[in-house]
N, C-alpha and C positions, 0 to 999 in steps of 0.2 A: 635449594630453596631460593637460591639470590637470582640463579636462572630463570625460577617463576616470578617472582617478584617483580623482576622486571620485565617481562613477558605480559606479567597482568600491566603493569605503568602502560606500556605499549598499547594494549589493547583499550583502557581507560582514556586514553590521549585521541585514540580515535573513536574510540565510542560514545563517549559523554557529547563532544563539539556534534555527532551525527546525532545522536537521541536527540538534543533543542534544535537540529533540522528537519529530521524526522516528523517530529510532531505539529511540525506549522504546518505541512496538509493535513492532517484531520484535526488542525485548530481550524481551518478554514469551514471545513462541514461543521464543527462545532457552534461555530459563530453565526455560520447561516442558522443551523440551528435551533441557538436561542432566541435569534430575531423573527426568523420567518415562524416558530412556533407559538408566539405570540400574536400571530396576525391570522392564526386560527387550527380547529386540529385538520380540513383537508390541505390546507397549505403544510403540516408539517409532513403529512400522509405524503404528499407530491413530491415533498420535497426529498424522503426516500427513494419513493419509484426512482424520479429522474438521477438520483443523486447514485443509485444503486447500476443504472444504465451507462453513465458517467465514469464513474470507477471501473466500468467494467472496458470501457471502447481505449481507456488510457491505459489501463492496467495491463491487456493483454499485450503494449510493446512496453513491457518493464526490463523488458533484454536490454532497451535504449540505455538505463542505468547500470543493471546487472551483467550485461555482458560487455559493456565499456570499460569497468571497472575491474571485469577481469580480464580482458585482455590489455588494457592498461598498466593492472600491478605486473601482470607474467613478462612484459616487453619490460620496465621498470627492475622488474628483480634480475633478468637477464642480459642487464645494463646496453639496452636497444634503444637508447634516446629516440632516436628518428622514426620509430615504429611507436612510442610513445605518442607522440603528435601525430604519427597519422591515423590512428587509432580513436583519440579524439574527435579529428575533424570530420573523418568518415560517419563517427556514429552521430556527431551533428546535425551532418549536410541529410542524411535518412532520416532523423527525428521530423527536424522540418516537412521533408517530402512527405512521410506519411501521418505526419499531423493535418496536414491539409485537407489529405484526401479523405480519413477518420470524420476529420469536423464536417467535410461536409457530406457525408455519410448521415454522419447522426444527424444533424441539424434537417437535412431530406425526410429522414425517418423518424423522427422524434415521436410524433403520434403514434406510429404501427410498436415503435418499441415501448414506449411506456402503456399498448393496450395492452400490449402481450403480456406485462410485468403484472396484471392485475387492475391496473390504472382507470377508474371509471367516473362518472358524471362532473359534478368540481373537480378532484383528486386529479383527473386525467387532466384537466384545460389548464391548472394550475403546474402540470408535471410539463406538459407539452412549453409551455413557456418559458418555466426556467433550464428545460433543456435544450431550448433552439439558441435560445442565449450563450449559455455556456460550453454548446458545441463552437463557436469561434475561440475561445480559449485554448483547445485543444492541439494547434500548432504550436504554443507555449509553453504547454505541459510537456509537451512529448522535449521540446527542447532542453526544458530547466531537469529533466530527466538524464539526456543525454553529458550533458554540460556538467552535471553533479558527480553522474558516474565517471567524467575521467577526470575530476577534483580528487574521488576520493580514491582512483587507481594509484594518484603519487601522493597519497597518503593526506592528502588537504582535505578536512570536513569540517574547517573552522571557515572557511572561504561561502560554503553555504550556509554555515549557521547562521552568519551574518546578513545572508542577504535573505533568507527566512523568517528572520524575528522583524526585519525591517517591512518586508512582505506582508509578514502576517499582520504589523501595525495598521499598514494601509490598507489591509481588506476588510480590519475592524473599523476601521472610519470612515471608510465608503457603503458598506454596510447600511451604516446607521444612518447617513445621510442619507442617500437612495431611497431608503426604504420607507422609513419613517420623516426625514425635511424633506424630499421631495413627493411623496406618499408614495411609490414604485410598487411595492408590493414585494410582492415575490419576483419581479424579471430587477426591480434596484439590488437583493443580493447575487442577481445572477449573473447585472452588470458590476459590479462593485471585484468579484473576486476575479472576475475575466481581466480588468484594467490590474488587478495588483498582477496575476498570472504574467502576462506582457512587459512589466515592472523590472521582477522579479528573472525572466529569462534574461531583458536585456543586458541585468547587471551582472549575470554569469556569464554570458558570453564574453562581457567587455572583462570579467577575472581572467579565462581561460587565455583572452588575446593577450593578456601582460604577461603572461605565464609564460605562453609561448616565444612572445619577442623576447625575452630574457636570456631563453636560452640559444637563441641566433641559430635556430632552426626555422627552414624556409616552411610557407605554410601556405600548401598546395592541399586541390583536392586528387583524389583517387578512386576514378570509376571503382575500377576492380577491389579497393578495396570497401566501399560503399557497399559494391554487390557480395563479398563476402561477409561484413557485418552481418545485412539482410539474410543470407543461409545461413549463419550461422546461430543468428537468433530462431531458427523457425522451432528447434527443438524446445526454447523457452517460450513460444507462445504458445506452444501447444501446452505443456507445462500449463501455464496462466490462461488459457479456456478450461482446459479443466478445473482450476480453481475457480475463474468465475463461474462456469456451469454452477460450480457446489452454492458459489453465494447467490447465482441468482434465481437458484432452487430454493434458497430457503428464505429469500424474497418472495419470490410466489406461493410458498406456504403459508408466511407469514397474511401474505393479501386475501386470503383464502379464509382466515380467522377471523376478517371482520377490521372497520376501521381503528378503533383505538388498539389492537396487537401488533395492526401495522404503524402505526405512529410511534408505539413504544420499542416497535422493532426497530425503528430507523435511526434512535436517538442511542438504542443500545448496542446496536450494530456500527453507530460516531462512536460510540466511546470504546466498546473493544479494539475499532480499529485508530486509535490511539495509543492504546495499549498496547498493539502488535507494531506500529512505526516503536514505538519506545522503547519495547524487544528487542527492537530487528537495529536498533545500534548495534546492538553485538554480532549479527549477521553480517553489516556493516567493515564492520572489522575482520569478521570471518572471510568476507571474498577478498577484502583488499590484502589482509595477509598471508592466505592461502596461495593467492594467485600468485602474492612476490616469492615465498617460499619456495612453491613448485619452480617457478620460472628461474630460482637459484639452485635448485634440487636439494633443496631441503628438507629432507622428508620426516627427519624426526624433528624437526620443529613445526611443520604442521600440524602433528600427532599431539604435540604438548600444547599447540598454539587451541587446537577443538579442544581439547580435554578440561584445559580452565574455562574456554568459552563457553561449555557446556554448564559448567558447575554455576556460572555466574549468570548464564540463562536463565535457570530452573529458582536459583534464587530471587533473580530481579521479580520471576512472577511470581511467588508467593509474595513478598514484598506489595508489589502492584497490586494481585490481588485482593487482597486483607483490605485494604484503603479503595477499590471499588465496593467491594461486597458492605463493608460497615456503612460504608460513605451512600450508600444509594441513596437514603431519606432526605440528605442535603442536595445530593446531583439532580434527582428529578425535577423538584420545584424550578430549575433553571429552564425548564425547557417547555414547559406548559405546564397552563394554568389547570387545564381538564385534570378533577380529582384521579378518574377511573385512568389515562392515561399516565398517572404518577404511578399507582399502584403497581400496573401491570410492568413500568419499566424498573423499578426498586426491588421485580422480583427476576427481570431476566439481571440484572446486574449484581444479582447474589451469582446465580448460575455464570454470568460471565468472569466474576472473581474466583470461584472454587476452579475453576479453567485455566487461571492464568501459566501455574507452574509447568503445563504441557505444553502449552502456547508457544515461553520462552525459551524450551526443549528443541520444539520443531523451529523456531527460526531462528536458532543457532547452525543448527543440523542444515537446515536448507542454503543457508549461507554458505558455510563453508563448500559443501557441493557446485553452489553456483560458481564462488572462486575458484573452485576446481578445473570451471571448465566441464561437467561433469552432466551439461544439457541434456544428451540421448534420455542417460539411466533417469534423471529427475521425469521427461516429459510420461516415461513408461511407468514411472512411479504415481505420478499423478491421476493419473486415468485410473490404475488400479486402485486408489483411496477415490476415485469419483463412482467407479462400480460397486463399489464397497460400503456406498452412502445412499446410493440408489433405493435400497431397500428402505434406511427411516425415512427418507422422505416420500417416500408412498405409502409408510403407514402415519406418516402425518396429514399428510393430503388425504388422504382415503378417509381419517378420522377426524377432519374438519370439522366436522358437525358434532361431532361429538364431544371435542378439542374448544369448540367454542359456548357449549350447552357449559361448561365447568368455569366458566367465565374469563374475564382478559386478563386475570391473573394467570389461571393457572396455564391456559394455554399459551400465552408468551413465556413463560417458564419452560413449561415441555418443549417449545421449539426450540429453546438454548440449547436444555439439554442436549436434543438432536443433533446439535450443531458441535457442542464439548464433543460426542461421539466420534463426530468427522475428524477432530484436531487428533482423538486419541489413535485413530487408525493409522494416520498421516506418523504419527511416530513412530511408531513400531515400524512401518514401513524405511521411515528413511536411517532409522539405528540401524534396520539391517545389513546396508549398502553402507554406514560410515563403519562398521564391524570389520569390512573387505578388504583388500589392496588396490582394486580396479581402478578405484577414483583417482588415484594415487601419480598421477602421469607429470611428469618434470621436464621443463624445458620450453620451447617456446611450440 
């Protein structure tokens, strides 16, 4: 008992300081949010599309965190100082590089990708704009990514709490100024969160450089190991297309229902993915101590280290849940004024709360895999819960018409459900492989 006890302390020290870092990015879509959905419902409609497009061009290099952080703890637990730094710097100097060439990807494409998302007449011109904007952000993102993930491989997630909550201050008050003192619109929250993004990277890089001169390790770059990051991540991007395929299929169903399902889709799709940063502490902790574990070859402390992280997953989401699900009637009014959009989001955020306790199931589970190291088996796992989702969403697509004749209640309801579906396959899938030994690999 004293061995868990303190095994949960452990895990609590890194997961609390990362859930309040965690949740400043989807305090930032939160915040757009409440602002831009006050300035009407096709601006809050657009501001899904693009916001759906955004998440997804950053998302797919989440390896810049995820696999920084465990190659980080593994060099860390196998007391590799010097691989520790350059592990860092590598995944750095890549973040940059292909932050640049993403932003200006999107920002080229902004149009073609938010028509494809569904995006049409206002909805489109207002999506096109806040996403040409917030495509120059994306060299920032991709870095405060990279820079986080090797804070929290040597166990630091109090270094970005700090500079999150300070982030998150300044994008609420450029926000509000932008948009409404200088009348912006919609492109003020989309300048407003780009200058905190910018902010926010500079002052991790300038943590990570005290960190480093500390320990009087020289701090060079390394082609080769730049270009082994880069292969090394391809198994998590794949991994994370297939996730975004799932979200941005039920983006396009959601578009398919009509405008007010998509605007209450977009506010309840902010607040589930809230929900899941505030999970995914626990994942948090899962990669960073998995990876130190393996990388000391400690095998039955990783075993013990999942097993409470599992139990305090499942709990944190019933917990979370119960306080979305009751809480809906207060949460809506925050976000638009439109009655029939209230409606329709107070009923997907019942469905998003009866979800939560599998939620924090699978991103415990996915966590620790990624600290594994454990990229191939995840990307092969993914795919198989994306073919496995194929089906509701083509009888939701298919039954649009009919999905939206029952009005924007129930069909932003039935498309959660859809969506709960996807989380419950995504389990079963990944319990099967944390069941195994395979993952299981020690050393550097």
């Amino acid at each position: 008992m004293t061995r868990e006890r303190s095994l949960t302390r452990q895990i609590l020290s890194l997961a609390v300081p990362a859930f309040f870092a965690l949740v400043a990015e989807p305090l930032f879509l939160l915040v757009d949010s409440a602002i831009v959905g006050h300035l009407g419902t096709p601006q809050l409609a657009a501001l899904g599309v693009a916001g759906s497009v955004l998440a997804t061009a950053a998302g797919v290099f989440v390896f810049l965190a995820y696999g920084t952080t465990a190659s980080v703890a593994r060099a860390m637990g196998a007391g590799a100082g010097d691989k520790v730094v350059a592990a860092g710097v590598d995944g750095t100097v890549l973040a940059v590089v292909l932050g640049v060439i993403v932003g200006a990807g999107v920002g080229v494409g902004a149009e073609w990708l938010c028509a494809a998302l569904g995006g049409a007449g206002e909805v489109l011109t207002q999506a096109v704009i806040y996403l040409r904007i917030s495509a120059i952000g994306l060299p920032a993102m991709m870095t405060m990514m990279a820079i986080t993930g090797a804070l929290r491989g040597v166990l630091d997630t109090r270094s970005p709490l700090i500079v999150s909550v300070c982030g998150f201050t300044l994008n609420a008050v450029l926000n509000v100024a932008l948009v409404y003192g200088l009348g912006w619109g919609i492109a003020g929250s989309a300048w407003g969160t780009v200058a905190a993004q910018y902010a926010m990277a500079a002052a991790l890089v300038a943590v990570w450089w005290v960190r480093v001169r500390r320990t009087g390790t020289a701090l060079r770059l390394h082609p080769a190991g730049v270009l082994a990051a880069a292969v090394n991540g391809v198994p998590l991007i794949v991994r994370t297309l297939a996730l975004r395929a799932i979200l941005l299929l039920t983006t396009w169903v959601a578009a398919g229902l009509g405008e007010v399902p998509l605007a209450a889709h977009q506010v309840a799709f902010t607040v589930w993915t809230l929900l899941a940063f505030a999970l995914d502490a626990l994942a948090i902790a899962g990669q960073a101590l998995t990876g130190k574990g393996l990388g000391a070859a400690d095998v039955a402390g990783v075993r013990e280290a999942t097993r409470v992280m599992i139990r305090w997953g499942v709990v944190g989401g019933v917990l979370v849940g119960a306080l979305v699900a009751v809480g809906g009637p207060l949460i809506a009014p925050l976000f638009s004024a439109d009655p029939a959009v209230r409606a329709a989001l107070v009923a997907a955020l019942i469905v998003v709360g009866v979800g939560q306790p599998i939620a924090g199931y699978v991103f415990v589970l996915d966590g620790v895999l990624i600290g594994a190291g454990d990229g191939r088996w995840l990307a092969i796992g993914m795919m198989v819960v994306l073919v496995g989702y194929l089906p509701i969403v083509a009888v939701m697509r298919l039954n649009s018409g009919w999905l939206t004749a029952q009005g924007p209640v129930a069909s932003t309801a039935a498309l959660w459900v859809g969506f709960t579906a996807f989380m419950a396959i995504r389990a079963v899938i990944l319990r099967w492989r944390e069941r195994g030994d395979a993952w299981l690999v020690t050393g550097l």
